[in-house]
C-alpha positions as CSV (number, residue, x, y, z in Angstrom):
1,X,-39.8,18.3,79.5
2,X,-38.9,14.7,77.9
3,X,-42.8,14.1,77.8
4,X,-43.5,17.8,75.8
5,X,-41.0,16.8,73.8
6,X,-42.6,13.0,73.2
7,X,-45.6,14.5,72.3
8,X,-44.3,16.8,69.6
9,X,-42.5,14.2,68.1
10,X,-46.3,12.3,67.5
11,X,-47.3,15.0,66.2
12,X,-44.5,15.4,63.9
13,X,-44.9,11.5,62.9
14,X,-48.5,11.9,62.6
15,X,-48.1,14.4,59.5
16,X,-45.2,12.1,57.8
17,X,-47.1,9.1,58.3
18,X,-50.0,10.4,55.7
19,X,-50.8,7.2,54.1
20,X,-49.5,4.0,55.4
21,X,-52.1,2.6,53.3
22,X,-50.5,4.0,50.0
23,X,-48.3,0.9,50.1
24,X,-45.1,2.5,48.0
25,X,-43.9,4.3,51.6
26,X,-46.9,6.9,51.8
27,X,-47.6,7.4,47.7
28,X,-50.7,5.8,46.7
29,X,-49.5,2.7,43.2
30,X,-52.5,4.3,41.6
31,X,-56.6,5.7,41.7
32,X,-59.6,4.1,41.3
33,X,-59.9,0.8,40.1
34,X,-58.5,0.5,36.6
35,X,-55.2,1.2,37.0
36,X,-54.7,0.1,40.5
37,X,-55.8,-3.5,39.5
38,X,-53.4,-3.3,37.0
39,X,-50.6,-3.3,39.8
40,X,-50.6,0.2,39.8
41,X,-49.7,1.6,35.7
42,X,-50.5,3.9,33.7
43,X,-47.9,6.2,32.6
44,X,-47.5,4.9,28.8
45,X,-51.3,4.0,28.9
46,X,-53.7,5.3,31.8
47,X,-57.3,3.6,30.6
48,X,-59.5,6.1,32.0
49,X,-59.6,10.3,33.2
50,X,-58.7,9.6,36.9
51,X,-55.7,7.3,36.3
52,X,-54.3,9.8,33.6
53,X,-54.6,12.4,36.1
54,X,-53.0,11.2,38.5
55,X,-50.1,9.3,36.2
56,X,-49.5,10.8,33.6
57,X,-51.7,14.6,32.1
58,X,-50.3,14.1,28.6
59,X,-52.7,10.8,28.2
60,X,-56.0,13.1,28.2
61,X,-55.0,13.3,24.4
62,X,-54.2,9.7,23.3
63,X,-56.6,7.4,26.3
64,X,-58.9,5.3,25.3
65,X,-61.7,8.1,25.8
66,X,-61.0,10.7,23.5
67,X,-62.2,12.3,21.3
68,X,-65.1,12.4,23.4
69,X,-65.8,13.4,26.9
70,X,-65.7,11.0,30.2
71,X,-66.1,11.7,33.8
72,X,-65.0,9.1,36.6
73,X,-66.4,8.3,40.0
74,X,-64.7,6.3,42.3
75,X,-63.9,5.3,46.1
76,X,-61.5,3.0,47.9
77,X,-61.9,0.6,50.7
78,X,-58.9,0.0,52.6
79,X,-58.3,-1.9,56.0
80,X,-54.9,-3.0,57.1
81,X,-53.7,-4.7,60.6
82,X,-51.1,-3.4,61.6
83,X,-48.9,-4.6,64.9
84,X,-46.3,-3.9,67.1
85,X,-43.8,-5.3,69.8
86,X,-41.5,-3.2,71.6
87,X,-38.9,-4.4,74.4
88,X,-37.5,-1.7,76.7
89,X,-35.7,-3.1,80.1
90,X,-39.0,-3.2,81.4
91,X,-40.0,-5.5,79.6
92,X,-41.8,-6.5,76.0
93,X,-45.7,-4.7,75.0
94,X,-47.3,-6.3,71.8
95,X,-50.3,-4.8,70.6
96,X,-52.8,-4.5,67.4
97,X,-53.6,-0.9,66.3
98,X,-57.4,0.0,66.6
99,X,-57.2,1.7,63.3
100,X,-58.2,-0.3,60.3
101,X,-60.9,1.3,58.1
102,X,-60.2,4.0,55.3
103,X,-62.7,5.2,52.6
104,X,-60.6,6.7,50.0
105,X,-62.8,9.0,46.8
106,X,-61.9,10.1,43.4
107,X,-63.4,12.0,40.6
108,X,-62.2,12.9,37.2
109,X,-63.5,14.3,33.8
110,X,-61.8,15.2,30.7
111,X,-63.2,17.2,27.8
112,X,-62.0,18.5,24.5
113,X,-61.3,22.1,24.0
114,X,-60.2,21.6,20.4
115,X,-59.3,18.8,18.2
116,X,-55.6,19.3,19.8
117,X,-56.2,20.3,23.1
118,X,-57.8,18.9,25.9
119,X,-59.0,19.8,29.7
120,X,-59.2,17.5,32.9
121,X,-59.8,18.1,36.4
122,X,-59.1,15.1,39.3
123,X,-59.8,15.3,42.7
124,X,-58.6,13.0,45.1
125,X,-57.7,11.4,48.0
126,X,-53.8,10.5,48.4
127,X,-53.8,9.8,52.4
128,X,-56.2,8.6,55.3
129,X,-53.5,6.9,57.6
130,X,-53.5,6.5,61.4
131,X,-52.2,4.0,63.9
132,X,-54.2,4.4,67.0
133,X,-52.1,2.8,70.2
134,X,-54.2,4.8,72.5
135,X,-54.0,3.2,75.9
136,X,-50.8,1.5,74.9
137,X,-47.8,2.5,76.8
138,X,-44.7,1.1,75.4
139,X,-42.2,3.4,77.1
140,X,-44.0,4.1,79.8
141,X,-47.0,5.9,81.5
142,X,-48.6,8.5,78.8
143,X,-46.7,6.7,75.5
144,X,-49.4,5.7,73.7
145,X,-49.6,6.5,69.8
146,X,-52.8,8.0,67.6
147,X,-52.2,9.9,64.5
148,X,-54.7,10.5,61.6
149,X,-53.8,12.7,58.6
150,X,-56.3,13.0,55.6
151,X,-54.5,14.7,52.1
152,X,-56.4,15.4,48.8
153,X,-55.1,16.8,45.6
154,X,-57.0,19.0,43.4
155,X,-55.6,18.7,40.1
156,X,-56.9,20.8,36.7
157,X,-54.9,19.3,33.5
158,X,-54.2,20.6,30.3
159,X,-53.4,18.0,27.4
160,X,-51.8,19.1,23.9
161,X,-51.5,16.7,21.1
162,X,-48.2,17.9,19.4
163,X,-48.4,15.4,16.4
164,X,-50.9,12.5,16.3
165,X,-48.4,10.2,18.2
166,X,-47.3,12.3,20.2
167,X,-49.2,14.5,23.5
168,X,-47.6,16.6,26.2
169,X,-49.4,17.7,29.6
170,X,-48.9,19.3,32.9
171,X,-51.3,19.0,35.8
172,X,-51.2,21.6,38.8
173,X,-52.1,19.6,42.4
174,X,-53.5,22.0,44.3
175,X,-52.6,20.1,47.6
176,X,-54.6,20.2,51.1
177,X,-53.9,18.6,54.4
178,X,-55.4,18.2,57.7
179,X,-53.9,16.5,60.7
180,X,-55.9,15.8,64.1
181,X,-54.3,14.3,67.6
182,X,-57.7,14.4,69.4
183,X,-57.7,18.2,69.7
184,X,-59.4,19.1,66.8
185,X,-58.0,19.5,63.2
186,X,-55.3,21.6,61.8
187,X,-55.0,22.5,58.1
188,X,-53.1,23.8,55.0
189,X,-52.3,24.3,51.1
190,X,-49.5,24.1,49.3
191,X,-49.2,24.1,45.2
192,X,-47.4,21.8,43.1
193,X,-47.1,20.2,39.4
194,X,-46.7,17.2,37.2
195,X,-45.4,17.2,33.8
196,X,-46.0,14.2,31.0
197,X,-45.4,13.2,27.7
198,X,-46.5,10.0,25.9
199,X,-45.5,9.0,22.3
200,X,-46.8,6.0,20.3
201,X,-44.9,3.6,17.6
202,X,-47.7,1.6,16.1
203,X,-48.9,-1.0,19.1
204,X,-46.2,0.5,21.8
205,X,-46.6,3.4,23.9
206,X,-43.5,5.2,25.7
207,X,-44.4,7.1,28.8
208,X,-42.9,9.6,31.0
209,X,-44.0,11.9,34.3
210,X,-42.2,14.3,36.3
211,X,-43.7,15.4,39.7
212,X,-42.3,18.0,41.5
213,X,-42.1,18.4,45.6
214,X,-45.2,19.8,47.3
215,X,-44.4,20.6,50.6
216,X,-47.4,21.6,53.2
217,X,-46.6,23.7,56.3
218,X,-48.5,23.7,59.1
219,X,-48.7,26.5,61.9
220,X,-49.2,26.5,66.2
221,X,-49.4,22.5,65.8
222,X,-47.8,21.5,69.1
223,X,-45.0,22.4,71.8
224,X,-42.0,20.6,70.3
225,X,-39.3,21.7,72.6
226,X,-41.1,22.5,75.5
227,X,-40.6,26.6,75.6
228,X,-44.5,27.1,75.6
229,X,-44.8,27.9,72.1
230,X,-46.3,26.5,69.1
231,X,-44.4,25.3,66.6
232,X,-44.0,25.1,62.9
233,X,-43.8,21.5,61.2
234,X,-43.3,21.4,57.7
235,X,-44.6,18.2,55.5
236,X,-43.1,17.5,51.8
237,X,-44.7,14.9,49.4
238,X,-41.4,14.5,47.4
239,X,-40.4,14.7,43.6
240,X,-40.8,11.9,41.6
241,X,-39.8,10.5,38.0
242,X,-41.8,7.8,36.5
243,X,-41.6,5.8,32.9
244,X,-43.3,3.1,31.4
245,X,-43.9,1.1,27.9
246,X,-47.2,-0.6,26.7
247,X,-47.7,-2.7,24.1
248,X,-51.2,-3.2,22.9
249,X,-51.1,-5.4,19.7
250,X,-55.3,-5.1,19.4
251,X,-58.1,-3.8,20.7
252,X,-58.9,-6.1,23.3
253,X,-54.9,-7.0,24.6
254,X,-52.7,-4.6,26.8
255,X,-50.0,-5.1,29.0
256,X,-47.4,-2.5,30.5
257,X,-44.5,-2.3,32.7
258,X,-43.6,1.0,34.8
259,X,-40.5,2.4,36.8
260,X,-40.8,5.2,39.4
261,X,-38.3,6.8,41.6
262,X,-39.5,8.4,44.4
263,X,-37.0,11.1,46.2
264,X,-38.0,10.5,50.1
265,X,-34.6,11.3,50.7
266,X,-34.7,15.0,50.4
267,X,-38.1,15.1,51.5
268,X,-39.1,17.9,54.5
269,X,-40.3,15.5,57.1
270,X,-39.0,12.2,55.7
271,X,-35.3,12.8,55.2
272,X,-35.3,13.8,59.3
273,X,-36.7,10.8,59.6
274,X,-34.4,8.9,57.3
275,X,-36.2,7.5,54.3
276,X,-34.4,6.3,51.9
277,X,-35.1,6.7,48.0
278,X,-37.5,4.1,46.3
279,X,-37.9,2.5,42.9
280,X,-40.8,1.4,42.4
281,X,-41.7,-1.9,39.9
282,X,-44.8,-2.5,38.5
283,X,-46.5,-4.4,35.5
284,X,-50.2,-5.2,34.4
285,X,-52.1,-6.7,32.0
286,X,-55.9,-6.0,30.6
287,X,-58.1,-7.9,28.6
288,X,-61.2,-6.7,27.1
289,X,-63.5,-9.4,25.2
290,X,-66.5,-7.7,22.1
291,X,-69.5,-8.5,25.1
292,X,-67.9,-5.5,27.2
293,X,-66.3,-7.8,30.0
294,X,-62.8,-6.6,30.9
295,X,-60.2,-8.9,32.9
296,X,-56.9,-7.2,35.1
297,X,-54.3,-7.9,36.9
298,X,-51.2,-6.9,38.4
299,X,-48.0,-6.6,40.4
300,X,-46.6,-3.8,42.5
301,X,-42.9,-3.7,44.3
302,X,-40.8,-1.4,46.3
303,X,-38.6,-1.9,48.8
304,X,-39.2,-0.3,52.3
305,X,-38.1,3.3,52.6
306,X,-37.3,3.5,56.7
307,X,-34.0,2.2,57.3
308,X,-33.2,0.1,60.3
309,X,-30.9,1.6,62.9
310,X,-29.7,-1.8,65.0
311,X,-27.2,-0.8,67.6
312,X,-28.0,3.2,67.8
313,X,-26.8,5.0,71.3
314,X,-30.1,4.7,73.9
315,X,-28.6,7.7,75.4
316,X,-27.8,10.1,72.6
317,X,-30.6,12.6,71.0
318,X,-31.7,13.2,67.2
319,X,-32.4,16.5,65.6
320,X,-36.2,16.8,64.1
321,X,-36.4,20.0,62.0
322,X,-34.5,21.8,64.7
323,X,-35.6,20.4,67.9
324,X,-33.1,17.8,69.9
325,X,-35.6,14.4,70.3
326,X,-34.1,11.6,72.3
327,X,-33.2,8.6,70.6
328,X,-35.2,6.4,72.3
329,X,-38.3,8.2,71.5
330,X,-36.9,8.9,68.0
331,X,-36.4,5.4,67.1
332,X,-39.8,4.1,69.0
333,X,-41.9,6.6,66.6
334,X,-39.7,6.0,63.5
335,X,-40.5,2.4,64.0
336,X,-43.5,1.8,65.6
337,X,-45.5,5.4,64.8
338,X,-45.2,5.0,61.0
339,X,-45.1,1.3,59.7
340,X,-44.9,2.0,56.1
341,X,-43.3,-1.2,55.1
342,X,-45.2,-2.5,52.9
343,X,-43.3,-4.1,50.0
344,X,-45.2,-7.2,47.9
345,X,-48.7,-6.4,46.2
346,X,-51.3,-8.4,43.9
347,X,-53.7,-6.6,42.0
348,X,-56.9,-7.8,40.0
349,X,-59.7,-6.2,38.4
350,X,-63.1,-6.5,36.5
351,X,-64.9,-4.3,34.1
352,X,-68.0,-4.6,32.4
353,X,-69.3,-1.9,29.9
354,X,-73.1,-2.0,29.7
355,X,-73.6,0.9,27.5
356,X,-71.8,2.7,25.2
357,X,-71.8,5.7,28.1
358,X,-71.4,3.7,31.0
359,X,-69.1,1.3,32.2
360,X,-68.6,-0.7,35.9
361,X,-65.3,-1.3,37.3
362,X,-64.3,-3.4,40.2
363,X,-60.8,-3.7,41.7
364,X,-58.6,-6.1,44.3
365,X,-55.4,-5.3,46.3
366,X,-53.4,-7.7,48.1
367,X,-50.5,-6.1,50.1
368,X,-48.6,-8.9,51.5
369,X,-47.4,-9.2,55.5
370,X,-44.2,-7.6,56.2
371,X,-42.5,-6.8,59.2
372,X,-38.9,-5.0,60.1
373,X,-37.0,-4.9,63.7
374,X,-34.6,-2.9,65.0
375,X,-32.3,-3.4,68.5
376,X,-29.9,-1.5,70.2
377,X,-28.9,-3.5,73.6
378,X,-32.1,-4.0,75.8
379,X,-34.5,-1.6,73.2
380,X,-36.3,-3.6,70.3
381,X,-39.0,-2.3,68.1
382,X,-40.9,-4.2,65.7
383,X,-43.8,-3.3,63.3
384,X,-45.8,-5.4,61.2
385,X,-48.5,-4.9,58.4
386,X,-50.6,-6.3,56.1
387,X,-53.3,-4.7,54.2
388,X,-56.5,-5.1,51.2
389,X,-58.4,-2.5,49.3
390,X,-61.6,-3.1,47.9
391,X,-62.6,-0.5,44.7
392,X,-65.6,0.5,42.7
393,X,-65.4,3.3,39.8
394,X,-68.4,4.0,37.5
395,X,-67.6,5.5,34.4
396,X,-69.6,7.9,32.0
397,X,-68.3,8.3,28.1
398,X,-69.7,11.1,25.7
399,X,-69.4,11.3,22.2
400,X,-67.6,14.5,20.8
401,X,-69.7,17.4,22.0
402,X,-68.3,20.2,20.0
403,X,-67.8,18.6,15.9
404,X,-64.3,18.3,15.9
């Protein structure tokens, strides 16, 4: 019984541990290269389709591509080590996950509609995580952990320009997920929204986004309890409020600082898990010269949303979403299944524009090593990670297709 119950609980970690790799908890800093070399803004002043997209829809009226068209492809490369020690009174397992390699795409476009209104579309990926401990049996025979859950967000935006300073805009994320534990895939949609503004005073931009909870639920995933039946997990990306302020004296100088809060604590999935809240901290800088070369970089910081439970009872039990987990194993996934710790990040970046259509954009991540442990008596878990992403994004820019 104990082991049905194990397994459910992988399963159950497996669709909260989305993206490890998004380095604030499981929410991506940014997409595509720009704005994730920039430490991760963009709310007061995303610099191309994608990052308005995804930070903030009311820039597809005031970016840095209008009034013209521009379409965005991009990918991430990610790889992160990630390691873990656990002590039982059988003694102490260390061992390196096998998972390391994520390709991450994104694709965005903006268009005008009219001289005050404009269209975007985004698509995606927000998660690609797994930790594969396969073989691995830190409590025992059959303990071993691999997860993998992929998560895209398709996202069609509407931009208004309310005065010439001043654009509102609302995305809808049209959210798909699909988790796999070796048996095959299993899938599902959920809808959600973000809602911006942006408003300029000569060379400084004021920035705000509001994204609302999008939570996924997924059907017949596993046997959590033990009573021969499927059960139901449920998976919610929380709400989140983000500002920011850029100044950007010239053409060629740009520098911004942003604030999000991120609401992990009320989160389906998370809050059983006990996330706390984050604020997230991040500022960049871009410098773009007359030949077309353009220079980034960046810092991104958050605390660590999974709290450390020192000294919790070995022989009590947890309830997950309605099904009684035992501490042990509670605290072992917690800890171990999900390492999403990652706290310190450096960011640069370089751009070159070749044409006045097309532009080249290449991007660096450092997320620096961190590592938390937790003990009660003769149980110790420890998880450590550390993690780069490698981006490319080629950019096409139009001129106003439609006279206005």
């Amino acid at each position: 019984m104990q082991k049905i119950i194990f397994r459910g609980c992988l399963l159950l970690i497996s669709l909260v541990a989305a993206d490890v790799y998004a380095v604030n908890g499981d929410t991506l800093i940014s997409v595509a290269p720009t704005a994730r070399s920039m430490g991760g803004v963009g709310v007061a002043a995303p610099q191309d389709a994608i990052s308005a997209i995804f930070a903030n829809p009311a820039a597809m009226c005031l970016g840095p591509f209008c009034p013209g068209s521009q379409s965005v492809f991009a990918g991430t490369y990610y790889r992160s080590t990630t390691k873990a020690t656990v002590t039982t009174p059988g003694g102490t397992i260390s061992a390196t996950s096998e998972m390391e390699l994520f390709i991450i795409p994104a694709v965005g476009i903006t268009a005008p509609i009219s001289n005050k209104l404009r269209f975007g579309f985004g698509a995606y990926g927000i998660s690609g995580m797994g930790v594969d401990y396969r073989g691995v049996d830190f409590l025992g025979p059959d303990t071993g952990i691999n997860t993998n859950l992929q998560i895209m967000k398709f996202a069609p935006n509407l931009a208004y320009l309310v005065t010439p300073n001043l654009s509102i805009g609302t995305s809808m994320d049209i959210v798909y997920g699909a988790v796999d534990l070796g048996q095959g895939p299993s899938h599902n949609y959920t809808i959600g929204g973000q809602f911006g503004a942006i408003y300029r005073m000569g060379p400084v931009s004021l920035g705000v986004n509001y994204t609302t909870p999008e939570k996924v639920t997924y059907h017949r995933l596993a046997d959590l309890d033990g009573d021969n039946k499927l059960d139901t997990v449920a998976l919610e990306s929380p709400q989140s409020v983000a500002t920011g302020i850029a100044f950007m004296p010239n053409q060629s100088f740009l520098v911004e600082a942003d604030v999000k809060w991120i609401n992990w604590a009320d989160a389906a999935g998370y809050k059983e898990f006990d996330w706390q809240n984050q604020f997230v901290y991040a500022v960049g800088a871009q410098y773009k010269h007359t030949s077309g070369l353009s220079l980034r970089a960046g810092y991104n910081y958050a605390k660590a949303p999974v709290k450390i439970h020192d000294d919790f009872d070995p022989a009590g039990f947890t309830n997950i979403q309605g099904k009684s987990v035992p501490n042990v194993s509670y605290e072992y996934i917690r800890m171990i299944g999900f390492p999403a710790i990652q706290e310190h990040h450096v960011t640069a970046g370089i751009g070159y524009k070749f044409t006045k259509t097309f532009e080249l954009h290449l991007g660096y991540m450092h997320a620096f090593k961190h590592k938390i442990t937790e003990t009660s008596g003769p149980f110790s878990f420890t998880s450590e990670m550390t993690g780069d992403t490698f981006e490319f994004g080629l950019i096409w820019n139009y001129p106003r297709i439609m006279g206005w």
